[in-house]
N, C-alpha and C positions, 0 to 999 in steps of 0.2 A: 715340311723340312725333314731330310734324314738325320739319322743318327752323326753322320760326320760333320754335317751344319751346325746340329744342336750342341755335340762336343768343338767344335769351336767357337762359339757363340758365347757359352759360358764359361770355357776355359776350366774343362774336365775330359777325362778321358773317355773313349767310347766304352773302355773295362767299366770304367766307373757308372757311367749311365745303365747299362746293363746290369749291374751289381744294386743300383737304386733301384731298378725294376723288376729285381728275384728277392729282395728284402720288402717291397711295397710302398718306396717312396715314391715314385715314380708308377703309373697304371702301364700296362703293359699297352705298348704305342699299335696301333693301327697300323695294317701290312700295304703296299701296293700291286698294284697285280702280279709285280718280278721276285715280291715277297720283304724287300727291303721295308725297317720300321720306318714308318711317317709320321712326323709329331705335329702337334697343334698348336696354338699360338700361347690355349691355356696351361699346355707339357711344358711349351719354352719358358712361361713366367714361373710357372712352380719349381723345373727345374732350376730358372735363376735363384729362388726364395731358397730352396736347401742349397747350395751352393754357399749362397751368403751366410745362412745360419753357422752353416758346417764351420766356411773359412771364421767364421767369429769366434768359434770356440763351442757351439751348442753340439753335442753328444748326439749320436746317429740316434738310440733310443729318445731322446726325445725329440728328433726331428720329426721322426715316425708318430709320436700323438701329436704333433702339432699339423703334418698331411692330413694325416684322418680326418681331425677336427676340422681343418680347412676345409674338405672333401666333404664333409658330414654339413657342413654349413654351421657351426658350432662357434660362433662368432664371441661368444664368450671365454670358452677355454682357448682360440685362437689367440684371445686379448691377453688373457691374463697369463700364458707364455710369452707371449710378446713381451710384456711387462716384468717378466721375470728376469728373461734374457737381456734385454735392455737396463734394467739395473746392473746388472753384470758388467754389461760392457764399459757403462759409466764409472763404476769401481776400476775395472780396467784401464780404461781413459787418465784416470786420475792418477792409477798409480806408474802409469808408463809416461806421463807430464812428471812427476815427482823423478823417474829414473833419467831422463831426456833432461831434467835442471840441475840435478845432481853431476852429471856427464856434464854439461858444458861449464859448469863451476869447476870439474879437477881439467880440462881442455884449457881453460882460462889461466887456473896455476902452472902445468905443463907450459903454457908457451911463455908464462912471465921467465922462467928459468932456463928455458930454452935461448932467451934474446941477451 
């Protein structure tokens, strides 16, 4: 896959993919003979896995020890980021249902007063 597959595939920029591969989230992709990068099927998952962290809210530095440790086979410190960040999200979760009930309770008042 090149780089213009891989950036639309995951819905990042090709700046971006490059920029992932001069900080080290990303390994620097394999050339073809015409010298364009070619990624791998295991570039395209990784690339989707920071993608997702990113768009959730996880912090470039710590996407970087969560690669490594991916990369390192570190399947412990992989988990217990996961876990970190996943709690996260659930506190997130909960309080964006709390802001989304709130919203359709003053939606509810707004239209009584409206009719």
């Amino acid at each position: 896959m090149k780089i213009a597959q891989l950036s639309q595939e995951i819905g990042i920029s090709r700046h971006t993919i490059r920029y992932y591969e001069k900080i080290g989230l990303l390994e620097k992709p394999k050339k073809d003979q015409s010298g364009h990068r070619t990624y791998s099927a295991k570039d395209v998952e990784i690339a989707n896995w920071i993608t997702c962290l990113k768009k959730s809210g996880m912090p470039l530095k710590k996407i970087n020890v969560y690669t490594r440790a991916y990369k390192d086979n570190d399947n412990i410190k992989v988990a217990e980021l996961l876990k970190i960040h996943l709690k996260k999200l659930q506190f997130q979760k909960n309080d964006l249902e709390h802001y989304i009930s709130v919203t359709e309770i003053k939606l509810q008042k707004l239209k009584t007063l409206l009719t």
